[in-house]
N, C-alpha and C positions, 0 to 999 in steps of 0.2 A: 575850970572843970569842964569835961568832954561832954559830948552831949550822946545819948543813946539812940543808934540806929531805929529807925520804927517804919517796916515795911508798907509801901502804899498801901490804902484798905481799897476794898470794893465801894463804889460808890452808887449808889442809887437814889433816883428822884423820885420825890411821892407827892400828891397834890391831894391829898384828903377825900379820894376819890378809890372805886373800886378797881380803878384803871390800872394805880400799881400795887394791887395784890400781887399780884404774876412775876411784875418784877423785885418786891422785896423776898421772896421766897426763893425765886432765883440767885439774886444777891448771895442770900443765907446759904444757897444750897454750895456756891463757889467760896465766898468766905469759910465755910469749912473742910473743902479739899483742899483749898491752899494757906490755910492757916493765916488767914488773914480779918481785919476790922472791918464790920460794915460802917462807914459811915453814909445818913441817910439826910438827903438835900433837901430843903423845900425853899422856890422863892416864893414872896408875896408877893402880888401883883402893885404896881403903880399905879394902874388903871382903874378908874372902876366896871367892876363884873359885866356892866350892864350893856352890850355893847363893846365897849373896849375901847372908845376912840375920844373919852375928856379923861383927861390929868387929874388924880382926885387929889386935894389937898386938905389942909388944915387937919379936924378929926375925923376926916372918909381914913387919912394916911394911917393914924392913929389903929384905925378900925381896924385895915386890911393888915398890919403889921401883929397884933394881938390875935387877931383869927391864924395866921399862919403861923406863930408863934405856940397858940394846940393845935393845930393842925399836924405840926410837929412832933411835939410830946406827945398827942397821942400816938401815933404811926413807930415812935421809938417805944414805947410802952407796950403796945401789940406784938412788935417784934420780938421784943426781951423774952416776952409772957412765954411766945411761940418758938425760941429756941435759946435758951437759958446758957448754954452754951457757948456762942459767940457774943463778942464786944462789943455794943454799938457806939457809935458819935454821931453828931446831929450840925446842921451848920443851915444856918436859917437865913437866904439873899435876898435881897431888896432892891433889885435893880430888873434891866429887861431880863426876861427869863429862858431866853436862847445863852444871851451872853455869860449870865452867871451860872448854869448849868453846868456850859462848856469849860468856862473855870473851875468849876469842882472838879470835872472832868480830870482835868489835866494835875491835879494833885493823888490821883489812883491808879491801880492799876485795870481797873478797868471798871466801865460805865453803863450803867443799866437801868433803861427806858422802858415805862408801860407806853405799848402799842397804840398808837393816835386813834381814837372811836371819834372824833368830832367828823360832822359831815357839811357839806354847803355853807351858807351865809355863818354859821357858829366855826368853823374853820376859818373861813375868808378874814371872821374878824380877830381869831384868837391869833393867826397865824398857822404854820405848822411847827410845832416847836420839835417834835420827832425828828422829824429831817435837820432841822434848823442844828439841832445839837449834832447828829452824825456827822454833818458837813463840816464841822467844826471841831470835833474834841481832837486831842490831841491821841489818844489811847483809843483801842476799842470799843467800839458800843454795842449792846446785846440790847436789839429792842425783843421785850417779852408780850404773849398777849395775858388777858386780865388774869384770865383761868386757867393759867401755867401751874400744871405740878407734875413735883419730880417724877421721870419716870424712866426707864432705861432700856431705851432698843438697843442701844451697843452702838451706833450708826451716826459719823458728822457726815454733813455733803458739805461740798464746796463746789461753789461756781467761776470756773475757770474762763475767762475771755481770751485769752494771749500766755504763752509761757515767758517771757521776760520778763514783765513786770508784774505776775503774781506769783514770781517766788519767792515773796516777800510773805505771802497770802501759803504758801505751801509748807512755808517754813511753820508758821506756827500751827498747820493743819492735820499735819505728820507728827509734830510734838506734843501736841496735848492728845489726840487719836493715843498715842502710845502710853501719855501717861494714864486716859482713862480707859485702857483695854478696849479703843473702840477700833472699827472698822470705819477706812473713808471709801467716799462715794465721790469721784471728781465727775461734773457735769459741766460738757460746753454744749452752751444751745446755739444751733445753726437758724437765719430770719432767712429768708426765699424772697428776693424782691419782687415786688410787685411786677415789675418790669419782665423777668423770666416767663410768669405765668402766662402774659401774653404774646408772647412771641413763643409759648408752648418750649420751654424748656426746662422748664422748674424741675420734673424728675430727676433728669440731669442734675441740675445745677444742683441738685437738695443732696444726691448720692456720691457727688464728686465734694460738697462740702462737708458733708455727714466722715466719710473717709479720710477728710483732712482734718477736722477736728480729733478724732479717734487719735491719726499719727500726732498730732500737736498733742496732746496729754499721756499719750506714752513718751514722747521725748522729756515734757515737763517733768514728769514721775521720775523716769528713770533711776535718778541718784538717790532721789529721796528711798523710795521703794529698798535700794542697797544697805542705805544708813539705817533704813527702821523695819528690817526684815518681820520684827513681831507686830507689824502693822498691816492688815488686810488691804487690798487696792481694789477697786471696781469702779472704770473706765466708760463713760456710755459719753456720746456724742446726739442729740435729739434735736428735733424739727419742732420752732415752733414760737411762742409771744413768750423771749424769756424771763418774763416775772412769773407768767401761770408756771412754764415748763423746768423752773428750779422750785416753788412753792408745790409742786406734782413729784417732784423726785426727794424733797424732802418733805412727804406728809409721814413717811416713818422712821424719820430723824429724832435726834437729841438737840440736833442744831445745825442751821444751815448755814455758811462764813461766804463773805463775800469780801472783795476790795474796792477801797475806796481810791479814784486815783487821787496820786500825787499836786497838790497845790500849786499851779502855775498860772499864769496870762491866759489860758482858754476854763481853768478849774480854779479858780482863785478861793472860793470858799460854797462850790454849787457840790450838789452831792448827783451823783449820773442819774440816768434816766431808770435803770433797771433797778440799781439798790430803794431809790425811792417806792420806784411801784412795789417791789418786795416786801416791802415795811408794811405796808395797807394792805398787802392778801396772804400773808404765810399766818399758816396757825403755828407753824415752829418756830422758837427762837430764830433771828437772823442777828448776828454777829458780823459786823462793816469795822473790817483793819484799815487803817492808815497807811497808805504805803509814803514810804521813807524815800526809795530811790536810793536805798540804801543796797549791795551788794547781798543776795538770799544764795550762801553753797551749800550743798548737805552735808553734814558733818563726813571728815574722814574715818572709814571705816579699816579697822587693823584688824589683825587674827594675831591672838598670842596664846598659846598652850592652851591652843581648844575654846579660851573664849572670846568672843567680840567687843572691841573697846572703838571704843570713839572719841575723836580729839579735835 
């Protein structure tokens, strides 16, 4: 007997904290435009809380396994209450919690993090697990912050480094923009080396890079812009620290999408310098793609008796 297809759910982590209101709301708000399950993650820690640096055994394991076990139920019980509507499922890990996260990760179609609020020595000891899962999932991640709710400028940005390798990053940037009638904002931020400033040529060098960015996202755009005519384009090239200057270009955004590079010998499982800091200062959703290294064309566009088809 066959078995029934069952499309990835949205998967989201919640830690019995106010940390993933934002993201289980978010969850909800995409498991309903795409007709998909939430299912909602919790791992229980190994560790004990206190500190984080002895193994807890016997009945500490006991302990910490039955707290995240409601920790659980309740957070799916909130959620049901708050939108009756969608599915939920629940999957409850018990291992390190970057690792089993990013496993959940990888069984959806896409993964949603509340936004890291630990600071200093409570960081250093918990780790980053924010970054730790980006660097890692296999699919998308949308980290949200706590006090996310829906709300609808019309507007993704994307932060564009290089046209080659993020039109992997275009591709899905152009296609969901279309599917949610929104308008994109592609931003390449230009850094002025230190170096220029003193040898007194930074203007230059800032107006000569500012110009070539501008050309490098018209080139990028081009096809797409063709393929998704009912999609809005706006182009800006800026000067500046870019984690402030895409968390500035998307403060009135729905969501701001970035790429994660591709898994090799120099990126083996670190997540870059910019997505990370992005994560710790956007009040808007940031959304971190996988790129694949995979081939990104925009669709071909045909004219047939007046309407536009794509293939």
């Amino acid at each position: 007997m066959g078995t029934t297809w069952q499309p990835a759910p949205i998967v989201v982590a919640v830690d019995g904290s106010e940390r993933s209101a934002g993201a289980v709301r978010y969850a909800v708000r995409e498991a309903r435009a795409r007709k998909r399950t939430v299912r909602l993650v919790h791992v229980a820690p190994t560790l004990l809380p206190e500190g984080g640096l002895w193994p807890a055994a016997g009945r500490d394991v006991e302990d910490l396994r039955t707290s995240g076990e409601r920790i659980l139920e309740r957070a799916v019980a909130e959620a049901r209450s708050a939108a009756p509507d969608i599915r939920f499922e629940s999957l409850l890990g018990r291992d390190q919690r970057v690792a089993e996260l990013a496993a959940a990760a990888a069984t959806g179609e896409l993964m949603v993090l509340g936004r890291e609020t630990r600071r200093g020595a409570e960081r250093l000891l918990a780790g980053t697990t924010t970054a730790g899962v980006v660097a890692r999932a296999a699919v998308p991640v949308v980290v949200v912050p706590a006090d996310w709710r829906e709300s609808e400028h019309g507007r993704i940005v994307v932060g564009i480094k290089s046209a080659v390798p993020d039109g992997e990053l275009l591709a899905r940037a152009f296609s969901m923009a279309s599917a949610r009638h929104a308008a994109l904002r592609l931003v390449h931020v230009v850094v002025i080396p230190e170096l220029a400033a003193e040898i007194g040529v930074a203007d230059a060098y800032a107006d000569e890079s500012l110009s070539s960015g501008r050309r490098m996202l018209e080139s990028a755009a081009h096809e797409w812009r063709d393929a998704f005519p009912d999609v809005t384009v706006e182009m800006t090239a800026v000067e500046g620290r870019p984690a402030d200057a895409l968390a500035d270009a998307s403060a009135d955004a729905d969501l701001l999408m970035l790429a994660r590079p591709h898994r090799d010998l120099r990126h083996p499982v670190r997540l870059g310098r910019t997505p990370r800091a992005v994560l710790g200062v956007s009040d808007t959703p940031v959304e971190v793609v996988p790129l694949k290294r995979e081939p990104a064309t925009a669709p071909l566009v045909l004219e047939s008796e007046g309407e536009i088809l794509k293939s």
